[in-house]
Jmol script that loads the backbone (N, CA, C; Angstrom):
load data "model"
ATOM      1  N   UNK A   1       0.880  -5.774   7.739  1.00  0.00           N
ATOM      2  CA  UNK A   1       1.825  -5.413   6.709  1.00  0.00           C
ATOM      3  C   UNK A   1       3.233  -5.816   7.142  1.00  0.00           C
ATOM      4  N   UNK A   2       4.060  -6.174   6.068  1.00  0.00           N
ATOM      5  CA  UNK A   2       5.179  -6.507   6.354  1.00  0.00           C
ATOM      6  C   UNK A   2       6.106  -5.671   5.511  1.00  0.00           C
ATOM      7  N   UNK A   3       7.537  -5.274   5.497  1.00  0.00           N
ATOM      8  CA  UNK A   3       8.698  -4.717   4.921  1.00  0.00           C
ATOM      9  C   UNK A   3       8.195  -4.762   3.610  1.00  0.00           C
ATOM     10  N   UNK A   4       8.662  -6.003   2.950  1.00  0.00           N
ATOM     11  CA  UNK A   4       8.355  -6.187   1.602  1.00  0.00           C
ATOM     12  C   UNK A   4       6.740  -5.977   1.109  1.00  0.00           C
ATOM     13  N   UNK A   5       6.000  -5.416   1.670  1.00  0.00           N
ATOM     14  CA  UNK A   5       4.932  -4.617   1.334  1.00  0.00           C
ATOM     15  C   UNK A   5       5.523  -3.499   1.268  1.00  0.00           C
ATOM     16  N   UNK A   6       6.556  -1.865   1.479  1.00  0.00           N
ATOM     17  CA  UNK A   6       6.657  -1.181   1.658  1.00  0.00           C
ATOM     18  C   UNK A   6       7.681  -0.907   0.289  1.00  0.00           C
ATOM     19  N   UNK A   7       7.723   0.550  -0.320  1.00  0.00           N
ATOM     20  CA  UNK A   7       8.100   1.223  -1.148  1.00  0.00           C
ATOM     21  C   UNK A   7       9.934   1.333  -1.259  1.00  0.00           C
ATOM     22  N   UNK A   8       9.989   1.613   0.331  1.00  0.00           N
ATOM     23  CA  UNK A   8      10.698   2.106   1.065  1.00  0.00           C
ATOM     24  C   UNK A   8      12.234   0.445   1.238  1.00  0.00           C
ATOM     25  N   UNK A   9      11.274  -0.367   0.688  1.00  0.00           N
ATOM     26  CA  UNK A   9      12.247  -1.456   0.810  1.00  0.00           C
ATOM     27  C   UNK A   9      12.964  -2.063   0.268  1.00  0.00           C
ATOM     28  N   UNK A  10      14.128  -2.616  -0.195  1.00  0.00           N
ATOM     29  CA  UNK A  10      15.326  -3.022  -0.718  1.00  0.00           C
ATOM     30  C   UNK A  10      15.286  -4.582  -0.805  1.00  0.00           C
ATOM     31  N   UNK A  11      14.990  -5.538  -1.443  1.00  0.00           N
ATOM     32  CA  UNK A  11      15.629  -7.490  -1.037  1.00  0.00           C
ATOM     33  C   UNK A  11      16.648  -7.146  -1.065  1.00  0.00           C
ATOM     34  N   UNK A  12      17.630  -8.126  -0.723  1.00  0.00           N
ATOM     35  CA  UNK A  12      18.801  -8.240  -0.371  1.00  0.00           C
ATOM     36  C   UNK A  12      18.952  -9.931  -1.059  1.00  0.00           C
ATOM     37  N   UNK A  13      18.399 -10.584  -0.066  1.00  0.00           N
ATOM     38  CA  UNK A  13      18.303 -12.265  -0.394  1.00  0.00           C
ATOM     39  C   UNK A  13      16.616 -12.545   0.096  1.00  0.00           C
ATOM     40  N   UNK A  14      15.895 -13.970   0.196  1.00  0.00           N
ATOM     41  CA  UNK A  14      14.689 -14.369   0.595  1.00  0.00           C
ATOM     42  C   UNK A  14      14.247 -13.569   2.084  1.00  0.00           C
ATOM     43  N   UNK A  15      15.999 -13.397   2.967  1.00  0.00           N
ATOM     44  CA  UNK A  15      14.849 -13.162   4.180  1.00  0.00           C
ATOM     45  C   UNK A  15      15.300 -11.691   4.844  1.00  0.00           C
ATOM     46  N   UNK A  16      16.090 -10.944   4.083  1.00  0.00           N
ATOM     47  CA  UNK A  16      16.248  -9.917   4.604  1.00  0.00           C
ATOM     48  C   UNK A  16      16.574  -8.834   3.644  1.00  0.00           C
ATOM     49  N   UNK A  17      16.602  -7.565   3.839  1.00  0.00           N
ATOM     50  CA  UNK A  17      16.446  -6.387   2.853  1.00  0.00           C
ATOM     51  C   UNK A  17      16.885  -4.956   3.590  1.00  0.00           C
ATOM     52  N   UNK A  18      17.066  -4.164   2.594  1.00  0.00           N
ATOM     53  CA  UNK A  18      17.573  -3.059   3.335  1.00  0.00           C
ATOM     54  C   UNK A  18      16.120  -1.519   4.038  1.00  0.00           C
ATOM     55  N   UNK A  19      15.758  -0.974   4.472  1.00  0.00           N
ATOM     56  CA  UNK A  19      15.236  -0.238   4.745  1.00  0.00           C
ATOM     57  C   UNK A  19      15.856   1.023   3.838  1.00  0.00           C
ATOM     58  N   UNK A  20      15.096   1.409   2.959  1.00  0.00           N
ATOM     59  CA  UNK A  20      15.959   2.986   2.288  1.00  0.00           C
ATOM     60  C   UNK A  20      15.305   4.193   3.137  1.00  0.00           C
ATOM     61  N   UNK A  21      14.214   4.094   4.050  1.00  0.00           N
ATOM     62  CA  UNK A  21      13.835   4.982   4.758  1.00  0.00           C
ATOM     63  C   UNK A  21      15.000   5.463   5.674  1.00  0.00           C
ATOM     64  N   UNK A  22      14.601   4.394   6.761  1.00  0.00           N
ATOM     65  CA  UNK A  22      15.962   4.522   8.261  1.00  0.00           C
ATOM     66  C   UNK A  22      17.225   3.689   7.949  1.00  0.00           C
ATOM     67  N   UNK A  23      17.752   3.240   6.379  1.00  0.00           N
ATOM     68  CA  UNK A  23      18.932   2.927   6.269  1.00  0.00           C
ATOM     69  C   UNK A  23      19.498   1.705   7.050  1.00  0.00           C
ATOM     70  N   UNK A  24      18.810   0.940   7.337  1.00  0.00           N
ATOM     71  CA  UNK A  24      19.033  -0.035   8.158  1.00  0.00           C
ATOM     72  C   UNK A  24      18.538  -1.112   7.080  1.00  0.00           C
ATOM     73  N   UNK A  25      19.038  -2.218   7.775  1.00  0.00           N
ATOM     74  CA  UNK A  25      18.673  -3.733   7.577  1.00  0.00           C
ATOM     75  C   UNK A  25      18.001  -4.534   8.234  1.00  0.00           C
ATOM     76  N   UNK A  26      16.803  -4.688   7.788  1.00  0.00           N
ATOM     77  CA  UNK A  26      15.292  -5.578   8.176  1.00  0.00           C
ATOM     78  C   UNK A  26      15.203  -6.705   7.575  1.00  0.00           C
ATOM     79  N   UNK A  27      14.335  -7.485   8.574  1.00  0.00           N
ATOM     80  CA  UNK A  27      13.872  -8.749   7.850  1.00  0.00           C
ATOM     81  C   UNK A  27      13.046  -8.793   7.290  1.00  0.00           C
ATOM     82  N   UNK A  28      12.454  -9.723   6.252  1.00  0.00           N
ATOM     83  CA  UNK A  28      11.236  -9.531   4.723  1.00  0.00           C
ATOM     84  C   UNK A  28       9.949  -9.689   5.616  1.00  0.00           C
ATOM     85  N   UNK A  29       9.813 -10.510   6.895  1.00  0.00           N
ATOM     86  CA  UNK A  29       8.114 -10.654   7.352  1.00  0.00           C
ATOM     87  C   UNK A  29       8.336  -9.944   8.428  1.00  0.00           C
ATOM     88  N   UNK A  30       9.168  -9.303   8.767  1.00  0.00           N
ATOM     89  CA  UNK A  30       8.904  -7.975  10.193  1.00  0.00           C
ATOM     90  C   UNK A  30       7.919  -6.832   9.970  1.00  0.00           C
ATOM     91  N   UNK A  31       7.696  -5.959  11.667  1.00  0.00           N
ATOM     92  CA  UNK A  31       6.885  -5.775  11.557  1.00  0.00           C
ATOM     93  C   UNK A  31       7.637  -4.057  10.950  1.00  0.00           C
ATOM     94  N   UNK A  32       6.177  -3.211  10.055  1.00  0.00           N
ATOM     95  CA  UNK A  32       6.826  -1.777   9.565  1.00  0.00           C
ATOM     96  C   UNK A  32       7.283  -1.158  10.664  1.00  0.00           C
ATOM     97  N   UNK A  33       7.848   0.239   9.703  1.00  0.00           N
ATOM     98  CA  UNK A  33       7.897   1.095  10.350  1.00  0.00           C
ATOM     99  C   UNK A  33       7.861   2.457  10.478  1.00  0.00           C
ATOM    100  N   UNK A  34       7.072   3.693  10.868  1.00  0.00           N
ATOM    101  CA  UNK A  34       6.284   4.496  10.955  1.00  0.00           C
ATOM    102  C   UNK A  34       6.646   5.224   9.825  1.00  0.00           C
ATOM    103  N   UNK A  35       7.416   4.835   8.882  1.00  0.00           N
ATOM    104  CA  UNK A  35       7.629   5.723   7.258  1.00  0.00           C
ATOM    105  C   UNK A  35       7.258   4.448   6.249  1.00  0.00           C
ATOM    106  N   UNK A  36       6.279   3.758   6.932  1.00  0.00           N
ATOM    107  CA  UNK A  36       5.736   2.431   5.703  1.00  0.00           C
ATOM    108  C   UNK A  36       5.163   3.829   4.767  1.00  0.00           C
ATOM    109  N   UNK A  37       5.054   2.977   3.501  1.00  0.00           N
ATOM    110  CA  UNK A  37       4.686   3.536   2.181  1.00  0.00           C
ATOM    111  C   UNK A  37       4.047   2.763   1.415  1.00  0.00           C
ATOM    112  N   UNK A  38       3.160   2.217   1.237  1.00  0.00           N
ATOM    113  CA  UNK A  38       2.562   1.011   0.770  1.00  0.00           C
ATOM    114  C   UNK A  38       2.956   0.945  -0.821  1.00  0.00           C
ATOM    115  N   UNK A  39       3.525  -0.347  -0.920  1.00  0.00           N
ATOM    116  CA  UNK A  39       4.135  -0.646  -2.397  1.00  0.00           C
ATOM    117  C   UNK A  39       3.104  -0.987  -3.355  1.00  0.00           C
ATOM    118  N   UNK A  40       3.138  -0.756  -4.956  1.00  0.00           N
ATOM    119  CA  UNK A  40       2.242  -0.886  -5.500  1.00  0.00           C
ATOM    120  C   UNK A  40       2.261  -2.715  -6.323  1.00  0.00           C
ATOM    121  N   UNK A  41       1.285  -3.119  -5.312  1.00  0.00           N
ATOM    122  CA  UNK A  41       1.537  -4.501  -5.737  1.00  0.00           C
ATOM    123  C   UNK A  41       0.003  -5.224  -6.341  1.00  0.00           C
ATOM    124  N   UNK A  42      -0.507  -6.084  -6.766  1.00  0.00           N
ATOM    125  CA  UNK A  42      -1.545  -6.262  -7.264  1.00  0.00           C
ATOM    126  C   UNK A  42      -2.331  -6.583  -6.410  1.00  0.00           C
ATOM    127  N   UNK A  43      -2.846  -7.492  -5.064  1.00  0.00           N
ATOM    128  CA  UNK A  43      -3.604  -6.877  -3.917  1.00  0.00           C
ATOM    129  C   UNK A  43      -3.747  -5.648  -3.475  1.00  0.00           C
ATOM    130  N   UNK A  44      -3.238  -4.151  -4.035  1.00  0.00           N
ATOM    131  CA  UNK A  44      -3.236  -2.985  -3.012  1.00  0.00           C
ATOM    132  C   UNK A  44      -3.867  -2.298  -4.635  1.00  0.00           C
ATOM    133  N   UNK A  45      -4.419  -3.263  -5.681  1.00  0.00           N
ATOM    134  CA  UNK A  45      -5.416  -2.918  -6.505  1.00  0.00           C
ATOM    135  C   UNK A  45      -6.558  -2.736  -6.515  1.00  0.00           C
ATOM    136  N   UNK A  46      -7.468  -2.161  -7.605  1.00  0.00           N
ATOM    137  CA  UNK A  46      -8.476  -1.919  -7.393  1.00  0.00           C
ATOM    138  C   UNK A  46      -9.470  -3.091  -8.251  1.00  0.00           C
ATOM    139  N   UNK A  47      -8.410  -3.481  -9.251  1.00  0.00           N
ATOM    140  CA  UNK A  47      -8.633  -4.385 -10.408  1.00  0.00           C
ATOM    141  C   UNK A  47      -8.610  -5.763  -9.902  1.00  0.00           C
ATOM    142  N   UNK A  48      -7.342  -6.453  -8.674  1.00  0.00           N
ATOM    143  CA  UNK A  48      -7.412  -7.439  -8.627  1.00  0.00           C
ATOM    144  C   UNK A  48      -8.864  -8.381  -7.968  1.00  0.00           C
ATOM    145  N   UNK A  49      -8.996  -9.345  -7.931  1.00  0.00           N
ATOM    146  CA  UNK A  49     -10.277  -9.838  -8.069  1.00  0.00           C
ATOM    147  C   UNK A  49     -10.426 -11.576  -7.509  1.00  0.00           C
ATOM    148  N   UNK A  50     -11.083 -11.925  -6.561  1.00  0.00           N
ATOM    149  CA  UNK A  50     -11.481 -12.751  -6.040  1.00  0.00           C
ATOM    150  C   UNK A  50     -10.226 -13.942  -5.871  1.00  0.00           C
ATOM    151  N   UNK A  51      -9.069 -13.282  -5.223  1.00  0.00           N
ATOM    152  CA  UNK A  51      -7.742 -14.604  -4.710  1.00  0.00           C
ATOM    153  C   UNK A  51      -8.597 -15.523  -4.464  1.00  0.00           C
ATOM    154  N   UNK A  52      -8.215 -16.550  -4.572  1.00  0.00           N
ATOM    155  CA  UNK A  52      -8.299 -17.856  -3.712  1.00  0.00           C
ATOM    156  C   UNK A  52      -7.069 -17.859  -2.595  1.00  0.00           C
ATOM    157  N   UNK A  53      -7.289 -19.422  -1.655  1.00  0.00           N
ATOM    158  CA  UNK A  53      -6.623 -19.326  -0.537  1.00  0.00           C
ATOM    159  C   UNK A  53      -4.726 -19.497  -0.604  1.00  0.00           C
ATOM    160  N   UNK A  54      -4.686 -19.887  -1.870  1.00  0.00           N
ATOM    161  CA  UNK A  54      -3.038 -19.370  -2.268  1.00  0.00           C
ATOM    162  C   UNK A  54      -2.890 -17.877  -2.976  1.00  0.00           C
ATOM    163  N   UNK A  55      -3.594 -17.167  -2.785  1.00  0.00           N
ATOM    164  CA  UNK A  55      -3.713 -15.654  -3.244  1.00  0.00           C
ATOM    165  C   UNK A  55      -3.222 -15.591  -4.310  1.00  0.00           C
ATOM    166  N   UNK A  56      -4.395 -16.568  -5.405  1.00  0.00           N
ATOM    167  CA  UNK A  56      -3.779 -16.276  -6.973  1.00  0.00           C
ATOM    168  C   UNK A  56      -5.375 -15.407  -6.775  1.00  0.00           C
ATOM    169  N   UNK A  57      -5.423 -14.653  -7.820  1.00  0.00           N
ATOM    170  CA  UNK A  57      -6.658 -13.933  -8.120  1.00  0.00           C
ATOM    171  C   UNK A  57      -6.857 -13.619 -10.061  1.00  0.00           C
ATOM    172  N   UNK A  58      -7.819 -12.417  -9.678  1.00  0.00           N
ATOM    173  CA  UNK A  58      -7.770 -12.313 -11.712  1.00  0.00           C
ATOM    174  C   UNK A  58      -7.729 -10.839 -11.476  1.00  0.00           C
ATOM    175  N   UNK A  59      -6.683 -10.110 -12.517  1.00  0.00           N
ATOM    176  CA  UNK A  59      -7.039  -8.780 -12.707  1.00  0.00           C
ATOM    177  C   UNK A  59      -7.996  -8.617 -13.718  1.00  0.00           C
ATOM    178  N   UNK A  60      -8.564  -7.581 -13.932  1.00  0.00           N
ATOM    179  CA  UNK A  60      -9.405  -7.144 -14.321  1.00  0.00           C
ATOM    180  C   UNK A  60      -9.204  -5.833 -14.903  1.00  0.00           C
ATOM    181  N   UNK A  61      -8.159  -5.412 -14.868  1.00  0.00           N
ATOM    182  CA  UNK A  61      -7.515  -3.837 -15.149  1.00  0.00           C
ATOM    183  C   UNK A  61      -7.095  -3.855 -16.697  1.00  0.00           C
ATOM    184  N   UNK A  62      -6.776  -4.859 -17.359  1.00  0.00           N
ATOM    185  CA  UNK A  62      -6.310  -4.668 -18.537  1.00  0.00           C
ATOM    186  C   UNK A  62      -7.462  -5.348 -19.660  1.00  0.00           C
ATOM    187  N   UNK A  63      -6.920  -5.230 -20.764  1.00  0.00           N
ATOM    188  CA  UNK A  63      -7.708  -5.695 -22.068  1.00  0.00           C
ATOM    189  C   UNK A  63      -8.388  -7.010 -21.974  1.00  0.00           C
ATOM    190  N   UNK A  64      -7.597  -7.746 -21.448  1.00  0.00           N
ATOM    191  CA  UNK A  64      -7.979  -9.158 -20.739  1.00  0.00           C
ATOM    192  C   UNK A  64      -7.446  -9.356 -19.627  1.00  0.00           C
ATOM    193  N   UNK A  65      -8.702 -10.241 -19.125  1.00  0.00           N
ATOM    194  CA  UNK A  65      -8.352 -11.026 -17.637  1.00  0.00           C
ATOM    195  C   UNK A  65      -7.128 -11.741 -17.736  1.00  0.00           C
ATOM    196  N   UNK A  66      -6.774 -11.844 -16.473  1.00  0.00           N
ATOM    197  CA  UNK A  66      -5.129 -12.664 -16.210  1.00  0.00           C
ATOM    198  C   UNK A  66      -5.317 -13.415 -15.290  1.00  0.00           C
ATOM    199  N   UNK A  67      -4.697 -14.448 -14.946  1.00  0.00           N
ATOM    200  CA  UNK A  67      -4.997 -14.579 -13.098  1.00  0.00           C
ATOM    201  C   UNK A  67      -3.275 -13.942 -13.054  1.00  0.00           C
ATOM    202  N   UNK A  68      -3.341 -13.729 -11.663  1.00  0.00           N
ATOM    203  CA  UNK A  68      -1.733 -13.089 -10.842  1.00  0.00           C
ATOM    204  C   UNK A  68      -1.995 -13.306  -9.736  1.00  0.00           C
ATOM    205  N   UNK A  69      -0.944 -13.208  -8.891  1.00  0.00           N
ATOM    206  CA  UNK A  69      -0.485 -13.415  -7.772  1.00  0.00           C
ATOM    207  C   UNK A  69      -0.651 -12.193  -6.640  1.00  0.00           C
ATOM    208  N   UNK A  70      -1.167 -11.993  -6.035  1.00  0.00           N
ATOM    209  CA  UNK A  70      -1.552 -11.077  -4.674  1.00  0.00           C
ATOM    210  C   UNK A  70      -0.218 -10.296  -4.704  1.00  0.00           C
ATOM    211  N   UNK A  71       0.858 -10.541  -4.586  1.00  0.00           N
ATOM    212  CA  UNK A  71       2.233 -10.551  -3.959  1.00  0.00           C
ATOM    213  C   UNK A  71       2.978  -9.755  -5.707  1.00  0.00           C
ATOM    214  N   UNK A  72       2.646 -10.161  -6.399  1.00  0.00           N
ATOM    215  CA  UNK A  72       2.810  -9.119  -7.786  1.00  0.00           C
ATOM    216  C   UNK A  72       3.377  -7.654  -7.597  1.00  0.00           C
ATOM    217  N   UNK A  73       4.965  -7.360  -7.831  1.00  0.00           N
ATOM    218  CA  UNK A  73       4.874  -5.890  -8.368  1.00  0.00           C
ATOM    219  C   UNK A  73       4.366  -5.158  -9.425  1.00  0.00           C
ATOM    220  N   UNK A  74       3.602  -4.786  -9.052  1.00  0.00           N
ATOM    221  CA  UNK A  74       2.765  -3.750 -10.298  1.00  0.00           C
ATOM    222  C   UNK A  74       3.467  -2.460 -10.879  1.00  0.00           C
ATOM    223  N   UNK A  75       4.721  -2.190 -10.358  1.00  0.00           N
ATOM    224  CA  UNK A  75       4.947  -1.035 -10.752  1.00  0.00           C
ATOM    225  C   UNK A  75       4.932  -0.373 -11.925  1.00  0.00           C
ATOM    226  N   UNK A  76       5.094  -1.492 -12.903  1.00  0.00           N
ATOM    227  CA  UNK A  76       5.202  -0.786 -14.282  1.00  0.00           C
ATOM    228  C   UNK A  76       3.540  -1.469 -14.615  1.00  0.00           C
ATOM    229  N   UNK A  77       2.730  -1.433 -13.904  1.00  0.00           N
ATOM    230  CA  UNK A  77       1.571  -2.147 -14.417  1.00  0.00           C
ATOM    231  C   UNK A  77       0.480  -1.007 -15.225  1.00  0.00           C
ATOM    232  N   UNK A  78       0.469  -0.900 -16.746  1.00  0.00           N
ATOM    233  CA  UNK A  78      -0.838  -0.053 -16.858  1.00  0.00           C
ATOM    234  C   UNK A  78      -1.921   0.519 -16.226  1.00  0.00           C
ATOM    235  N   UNK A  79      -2.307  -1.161 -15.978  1.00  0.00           N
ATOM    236  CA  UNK A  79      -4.018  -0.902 -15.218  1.00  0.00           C
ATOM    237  C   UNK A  79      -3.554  -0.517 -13.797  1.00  0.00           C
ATOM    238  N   UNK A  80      -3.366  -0.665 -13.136  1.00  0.00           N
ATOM    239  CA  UNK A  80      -2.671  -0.415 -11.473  1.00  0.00           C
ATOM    240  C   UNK A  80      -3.068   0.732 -11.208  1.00  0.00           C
ATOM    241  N   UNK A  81      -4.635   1.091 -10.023  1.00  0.00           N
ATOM    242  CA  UNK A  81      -4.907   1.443  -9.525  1.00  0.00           C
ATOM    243  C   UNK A  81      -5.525   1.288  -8.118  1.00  0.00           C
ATOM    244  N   UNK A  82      -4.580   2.288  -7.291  1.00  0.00           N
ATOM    245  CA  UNK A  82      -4.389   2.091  -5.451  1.00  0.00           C
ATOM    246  C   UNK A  82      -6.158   1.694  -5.380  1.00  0.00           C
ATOM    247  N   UNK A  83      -6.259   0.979  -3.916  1.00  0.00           N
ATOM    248  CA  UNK A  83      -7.701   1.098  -3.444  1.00  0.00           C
ATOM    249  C   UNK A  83      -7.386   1.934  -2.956  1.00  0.00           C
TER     250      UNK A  83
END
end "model"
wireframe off; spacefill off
backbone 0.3
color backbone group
């Protein structure tokens, strides 16, 4: 897991972001830290469905299939349910 997997995290620009946990400033592929919160993104679904090796995949959560992106904020997503 990285920052920008986490709830808890802020972008700023491509490679760095703020921490709203410990208030600090992290980089986007570092490693967490012990108040990670896992963000609700469409890999951390229950719906998403068979990525390929550029982690496009298909949800499966809504009325119709989609393909999306692994890396997807789901937050306002209907279907969006945690594994």
């Amino acid at each position: 897991m990285k920052h920008s997997d986490c709830k808890n995290f802020t972008p700023l620009d491509a490679f760095k972001g703020i921490c709203r946990a410990n208030g600090g400033m992290v980089m986007i592929d570092s490693d967490t830290c012990h108040k990670f919160a896992q963000a609700p993104k469409c890999r951390n679904c229950i719906h998403f469905c068979e990525p390929n090796e550029e982690e496009i995949g298909t949800c499966k959560g809504l009325a119709y299939e989609y393909w999306t992106f692994a890396d997807l904020n789901a937050k306002t997503c209907e279907g969006y349910q945690a594994k």
